[in-house]
C-alpha positions in Angstrom: -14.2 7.3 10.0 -14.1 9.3 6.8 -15.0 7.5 3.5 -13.7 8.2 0.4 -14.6 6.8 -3.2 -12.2 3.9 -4.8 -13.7 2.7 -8.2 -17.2 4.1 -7.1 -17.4 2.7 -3.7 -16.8 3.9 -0.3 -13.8 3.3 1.7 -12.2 4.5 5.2 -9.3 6.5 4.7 -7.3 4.3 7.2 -6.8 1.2 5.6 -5.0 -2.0 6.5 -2.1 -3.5 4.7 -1.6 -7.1 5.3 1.9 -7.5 4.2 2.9 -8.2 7.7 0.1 -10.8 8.3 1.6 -12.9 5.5 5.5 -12.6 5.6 8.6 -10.3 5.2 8.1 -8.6 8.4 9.1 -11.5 11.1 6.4 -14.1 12.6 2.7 -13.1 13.0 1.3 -15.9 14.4 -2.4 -16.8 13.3 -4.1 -15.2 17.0 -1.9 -12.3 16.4 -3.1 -11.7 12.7 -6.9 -12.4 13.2 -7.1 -10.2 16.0 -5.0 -7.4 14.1 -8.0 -7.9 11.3 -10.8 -7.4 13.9 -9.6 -4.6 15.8 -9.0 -2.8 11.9 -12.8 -3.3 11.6 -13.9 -2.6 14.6 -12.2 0.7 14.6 -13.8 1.6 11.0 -11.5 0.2 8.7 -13.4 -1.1 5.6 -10.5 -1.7 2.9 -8.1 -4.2 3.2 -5.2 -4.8 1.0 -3.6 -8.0 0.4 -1.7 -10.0 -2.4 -1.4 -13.1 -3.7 2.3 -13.8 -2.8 2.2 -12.4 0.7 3.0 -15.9 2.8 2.4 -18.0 -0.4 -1.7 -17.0 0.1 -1.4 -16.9 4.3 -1.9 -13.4 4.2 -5.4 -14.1 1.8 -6.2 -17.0 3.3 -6.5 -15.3 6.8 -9.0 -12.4 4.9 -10.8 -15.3 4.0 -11.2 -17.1 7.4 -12.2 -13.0 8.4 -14.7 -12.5 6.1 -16.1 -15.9 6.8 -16.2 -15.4 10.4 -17.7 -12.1 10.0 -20.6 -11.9 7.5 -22.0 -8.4 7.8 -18.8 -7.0 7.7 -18.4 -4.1 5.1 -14.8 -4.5 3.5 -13.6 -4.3 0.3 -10.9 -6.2 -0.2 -7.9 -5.3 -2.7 -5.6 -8.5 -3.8 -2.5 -8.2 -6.2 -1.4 -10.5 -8.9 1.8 -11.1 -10.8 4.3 -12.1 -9.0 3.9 -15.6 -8.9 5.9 -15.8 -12.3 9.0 -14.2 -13.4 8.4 -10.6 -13.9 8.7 -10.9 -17.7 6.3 -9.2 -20.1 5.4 -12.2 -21.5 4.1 -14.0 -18.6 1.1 -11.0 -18.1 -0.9 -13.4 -20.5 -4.9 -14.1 -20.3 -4.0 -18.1 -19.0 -1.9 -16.8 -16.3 -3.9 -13.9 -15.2 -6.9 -15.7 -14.8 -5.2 -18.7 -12.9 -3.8 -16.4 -10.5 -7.3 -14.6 -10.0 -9.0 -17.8 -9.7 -6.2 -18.1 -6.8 -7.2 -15.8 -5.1 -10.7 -15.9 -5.3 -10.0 -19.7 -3.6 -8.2 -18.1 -0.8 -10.4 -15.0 -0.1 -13.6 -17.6 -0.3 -15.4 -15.7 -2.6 -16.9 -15.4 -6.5 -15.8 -12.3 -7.3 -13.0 -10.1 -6.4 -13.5 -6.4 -5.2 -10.4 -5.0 -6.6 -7.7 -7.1 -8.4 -4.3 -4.5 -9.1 -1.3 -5.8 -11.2 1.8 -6.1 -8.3 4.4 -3.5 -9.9 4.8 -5.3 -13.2 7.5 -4.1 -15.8 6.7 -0.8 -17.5 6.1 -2.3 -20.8 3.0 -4.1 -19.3 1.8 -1.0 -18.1 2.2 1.0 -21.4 1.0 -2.1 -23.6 -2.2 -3.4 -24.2 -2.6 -7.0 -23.3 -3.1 -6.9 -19.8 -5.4 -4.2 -20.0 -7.9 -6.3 -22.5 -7.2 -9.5 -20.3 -8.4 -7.6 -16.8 -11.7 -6.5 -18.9 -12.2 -10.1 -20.1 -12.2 -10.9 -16.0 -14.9 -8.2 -15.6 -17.0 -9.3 -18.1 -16.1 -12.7 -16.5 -17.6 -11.4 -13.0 -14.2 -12.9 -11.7 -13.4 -9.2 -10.5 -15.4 -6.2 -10.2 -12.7 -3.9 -11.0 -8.9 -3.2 -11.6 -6.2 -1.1 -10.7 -2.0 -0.9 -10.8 0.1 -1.0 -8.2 3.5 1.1 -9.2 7.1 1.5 -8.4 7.2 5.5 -10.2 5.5 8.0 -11.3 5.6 7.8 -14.6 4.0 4.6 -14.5 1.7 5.7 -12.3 1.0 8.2 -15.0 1.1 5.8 -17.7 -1.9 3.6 -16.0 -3.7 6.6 -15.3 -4.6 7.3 -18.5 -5.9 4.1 -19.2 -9.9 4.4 -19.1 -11.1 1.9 -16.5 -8.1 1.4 -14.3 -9.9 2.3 -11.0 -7.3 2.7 -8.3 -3.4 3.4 -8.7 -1.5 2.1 -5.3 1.9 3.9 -5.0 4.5 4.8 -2.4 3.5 8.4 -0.9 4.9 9.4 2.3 6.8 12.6 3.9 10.3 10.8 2.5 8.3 10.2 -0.6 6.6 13.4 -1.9 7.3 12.9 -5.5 3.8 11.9 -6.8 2.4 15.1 -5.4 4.1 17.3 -8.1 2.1 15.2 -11.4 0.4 12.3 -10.6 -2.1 13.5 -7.6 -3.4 16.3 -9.8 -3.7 13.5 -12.6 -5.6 11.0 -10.3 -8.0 13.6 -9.3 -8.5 14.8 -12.5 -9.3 11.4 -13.8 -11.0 10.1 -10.8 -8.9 7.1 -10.0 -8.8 6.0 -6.6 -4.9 6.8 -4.9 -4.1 4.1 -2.7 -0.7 5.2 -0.5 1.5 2.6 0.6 4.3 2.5 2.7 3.2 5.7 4.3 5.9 5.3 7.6 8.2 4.4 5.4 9.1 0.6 6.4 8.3 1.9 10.2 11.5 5.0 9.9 8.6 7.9 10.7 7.2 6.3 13.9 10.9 7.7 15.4 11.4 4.3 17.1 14.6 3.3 15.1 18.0 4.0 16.2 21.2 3.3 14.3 21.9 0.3 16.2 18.1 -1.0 15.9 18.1 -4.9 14.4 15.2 -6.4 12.8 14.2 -10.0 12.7 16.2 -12.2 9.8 13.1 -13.1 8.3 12.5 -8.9 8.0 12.6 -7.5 4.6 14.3 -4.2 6.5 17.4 -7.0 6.6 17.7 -8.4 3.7 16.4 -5.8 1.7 18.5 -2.7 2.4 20.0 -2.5 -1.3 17.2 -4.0 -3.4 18.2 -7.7 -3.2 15.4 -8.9 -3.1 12.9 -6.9 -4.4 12.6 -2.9 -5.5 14.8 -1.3 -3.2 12.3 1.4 -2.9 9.6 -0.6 -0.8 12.9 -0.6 2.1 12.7 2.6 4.3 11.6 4.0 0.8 14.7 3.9 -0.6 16.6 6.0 1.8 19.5 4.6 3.6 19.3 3.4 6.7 21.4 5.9 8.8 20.6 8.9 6.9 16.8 7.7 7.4 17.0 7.7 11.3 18.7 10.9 11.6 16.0 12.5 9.2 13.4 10.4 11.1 14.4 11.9 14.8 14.1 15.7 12.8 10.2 14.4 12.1 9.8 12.7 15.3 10.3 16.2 17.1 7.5 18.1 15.2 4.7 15.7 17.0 4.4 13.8 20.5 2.9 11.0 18.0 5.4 11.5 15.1 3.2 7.8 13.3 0.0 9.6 13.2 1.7 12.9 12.2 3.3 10.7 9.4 -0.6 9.4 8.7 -2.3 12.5 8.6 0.0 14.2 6.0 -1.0 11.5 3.6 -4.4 11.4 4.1 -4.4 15.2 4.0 -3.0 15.2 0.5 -5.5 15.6 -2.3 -6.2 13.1 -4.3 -5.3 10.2 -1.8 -8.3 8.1 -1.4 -6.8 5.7 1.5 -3.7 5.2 3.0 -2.6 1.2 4.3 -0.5 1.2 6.8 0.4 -2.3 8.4 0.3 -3.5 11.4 2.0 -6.6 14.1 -0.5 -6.6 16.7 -3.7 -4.7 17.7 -2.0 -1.9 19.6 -0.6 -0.8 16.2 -3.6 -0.7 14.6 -5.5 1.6 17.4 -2.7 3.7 17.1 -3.2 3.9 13.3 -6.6 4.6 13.4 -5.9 7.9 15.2 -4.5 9.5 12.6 -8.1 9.8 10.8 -9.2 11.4 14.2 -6.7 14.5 13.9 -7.3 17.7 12.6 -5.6 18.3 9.1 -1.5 19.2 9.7 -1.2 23.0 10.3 0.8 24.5 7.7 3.6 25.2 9.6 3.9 21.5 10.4 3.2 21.2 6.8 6.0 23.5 5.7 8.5 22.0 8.5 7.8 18.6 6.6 8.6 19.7 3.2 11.6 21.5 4.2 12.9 17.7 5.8 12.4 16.3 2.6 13.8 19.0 0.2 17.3 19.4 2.6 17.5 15.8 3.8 16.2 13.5 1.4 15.0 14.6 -1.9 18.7 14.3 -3.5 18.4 10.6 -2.4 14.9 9.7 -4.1 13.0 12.1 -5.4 14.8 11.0 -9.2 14.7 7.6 -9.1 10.5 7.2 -8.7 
């Protein structure tokens, strides 16, 4: 698979995201999860994403028992912090940083952390200081190797860009997302910070499985987080509602026979990105993941079919809140 530089090392351009191994997204059991895990690196896959607060640790924990059980296996592994607290400014302190590291070094099994990235913090903590001179105190520590942001918007996106050694930004980018394409790609490339795409089917809405009537598990977060109760709104089918989401999702799902890889491919094909972590239930979903880094790049009338989606269908709903 192709590699692409994060923070000086090499990573596939198909990722994993482990929110699903952890919680939010209905039961994973424990088979289901560490197979999901080995099929990701058996298919090429050498960057996993995690976070601290994904299952209460299950999601790290699992990474861990991975990486044990696999030695020689090449993955760098990306863990956020900072939601274990109240997101208050004042709680993104040295102490609690390092506590929450030291975490997640227990649960990962290992010394040092390959990439520790603050989990959407307020935008005063991105624009201060503090946290900044605490994640360099880690380094020097050898608790982490390096440090990124992951944001809600662009403009903090932007904000942490310009920071000197923030090495990855990880931000929602997909074709109901296209905002950071406009600012904050060019700035990432011109910076060299790794781009780290998340959410890139938006919550599952550009795999064209969804219908109107479609219910998700109670334990979902595309249930109980429709209107932002409990967490950014934006995370939830990226912000779009529901209905209007299918409807726009069917339009994408006619432009490809495998509308999820199409949905892939236009990330990875964007310049700047550096990997794109999409999750995944069972092994099956991974495999089909990993096809997307087989495809050609979009053609540009597929390309310009895309944009046009976005500008008449969902643009007005998004593209000024992030």
């Amino acid at each position: 698979m192709e590699q692409r530089l994060l923070g000086g090392r090499p990573v596939s351009v198909v990722g994993l995201g482990t929110w699903q191994l952890g919680a939010d997204w209905g039961v994973v059991d424990e088979g289901e999860a560490m197979d999901v895990l080995a099929a990701a690196a058996e298919g090429g896959v050498t960057f996993f994403d995690t976070a601290d607060v994904y299952g209460d640790g299950r999601s790290e924990q699992l990474i861990g028992r991975f990486l044990r059980e696999n030695p020689g296996a090449d993955i760098l592994v990306a863990t956020k912090m900072g939601r274990r607290l109240p997101q208050l400014p004042e709680n993104y302190v040295l102490a609690n940083i390092r506590a929450w590291t030291d975490r997640s070094r227990r649960n990962l099994g290992v010394d040092r952390l390959d990439l520790v990235q603050l989990h959407c913090p307020p935008t005063s903590v991105i624009t201060g200081d503090e946290v900044y001179d605490a994640l360099e105190t880690l380094v020097a520590e050898e608790r982490i190797a390096r440090y990124g942001v992951s944001v809600e918007t662009v403009d903090e996106a932007l904000a942490a860009i310009s920071r000197p050694n923030v090495a990855s930004i990880q931000i929602i980018l997909n074709a109901f997302r296209q905002k950071p394409l406009e600012r904050m790609l060019p700035a990432a490339q011109a910076s060299g910070v790794g781009i780290i795409a998340r959410v890139p089917l938006a919550s599952g809405l550009l795999s064209g499985r969804y219908r109107k009537d479609t219910v998700f598990d109670p334990a979902d977060h595309r249930s109980f987080n429709r209107h932002g109760e409990a967490f950014d709104v934006g995370e939830t089918f990226s912000g779009v509602d529901f209905e209007t989401g299918v409807e726009a999702a069917q339009e994408f799902a006619a432009l490809s026979e495998h509308p999820a890889r199409l949905a892939l491919r236009w990330v990875i094909d964007q310049p700047g990105v550096t990997t794109v972590i999409p999750g995944a239930r069972n092994r099956a979903q991974v495999l089909d993941n990993l096809a997307a880094a087989a495809m050609p790049p979009v053609d540009e009338a597929t390309a310009a079919a895309i944009r046009d989606l976005y500008d008449t269908r969902i643009r007005p709903l998004v593209h000024h809140r992030w």
